[in-house]
N, C-alpha and C positions, 0 to 999 in steps of 0.2 A: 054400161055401168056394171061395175061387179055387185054381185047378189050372194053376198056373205051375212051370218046370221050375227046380227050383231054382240050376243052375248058368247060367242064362239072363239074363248080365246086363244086356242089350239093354233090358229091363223095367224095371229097375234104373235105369241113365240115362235113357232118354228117356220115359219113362210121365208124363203127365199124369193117371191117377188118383188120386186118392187113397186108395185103396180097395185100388189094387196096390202104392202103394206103401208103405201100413200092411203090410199084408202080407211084402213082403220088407224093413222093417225090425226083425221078430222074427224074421228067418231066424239060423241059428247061424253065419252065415259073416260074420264081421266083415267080411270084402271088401265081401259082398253091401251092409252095413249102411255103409260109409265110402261106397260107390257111390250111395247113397238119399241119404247127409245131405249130397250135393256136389248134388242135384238140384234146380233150382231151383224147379219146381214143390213141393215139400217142404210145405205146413202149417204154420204157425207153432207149432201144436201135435205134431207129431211131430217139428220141430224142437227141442220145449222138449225131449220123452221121447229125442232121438237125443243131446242135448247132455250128459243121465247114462248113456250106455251107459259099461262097462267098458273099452271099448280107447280107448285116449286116440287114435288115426288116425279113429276116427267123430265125436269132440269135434272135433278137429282139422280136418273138413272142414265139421262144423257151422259155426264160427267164422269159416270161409272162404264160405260158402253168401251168395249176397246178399240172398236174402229171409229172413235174420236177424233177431231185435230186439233192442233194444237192451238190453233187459233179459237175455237170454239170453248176448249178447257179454259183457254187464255179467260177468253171476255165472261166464263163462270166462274172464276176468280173471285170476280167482285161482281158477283148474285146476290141482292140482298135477304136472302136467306143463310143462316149459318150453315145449315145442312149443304147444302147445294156448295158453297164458299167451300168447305172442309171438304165435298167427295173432291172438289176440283183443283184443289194444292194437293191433295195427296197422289193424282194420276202426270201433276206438273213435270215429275221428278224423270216422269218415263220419255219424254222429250228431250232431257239433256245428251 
């Protein structure tokens, strides 16, 4: 198990693992988790899993993330949060 300090969000932005940064996107700290799904190194698959967390601010940077798919922007289309709705028509466009 990795033994990263949870309040360390240095990890968070600039980590190129994937491995850490699975990791601190099961952390309880939505911070920590809106920090992970802004990271561009992100997975397309922890992208998919960050894109249903509970706080619409981790949708919400999902949607903003460039290494998104289209698929994933797709189904935050229709987030029912406006925020989240609105970051993810506006990255629609980069798919045409």
């Amino acid at each position: 198990a990795l033994r990263i300090k949870p309040s360390d969000e240095y990890f968070a932005t600039y980590s190129k693992s994937n491995q850490i940064l699975t990791e601190l996107s099961k952390h309880t700290s939505s911070d920590m988790r809106r920090i992970v799904a802004i990271n561009y190194n992100c997975s397309l698959e922890l992208l998919e899993v960050l894109s249903n967390d509970e706080d619409y601010c981790v949708r919400y940077n999902v949607a903003y993330n460039l290494g998104c798919s289209k698929k994933i922007i797709k189904k935050l289309c229709h987030d029912e949060h406006f925020e989240v709705r609105c970051a993810a028509q506006s990255r629609i466009y980069d798919f045409q």
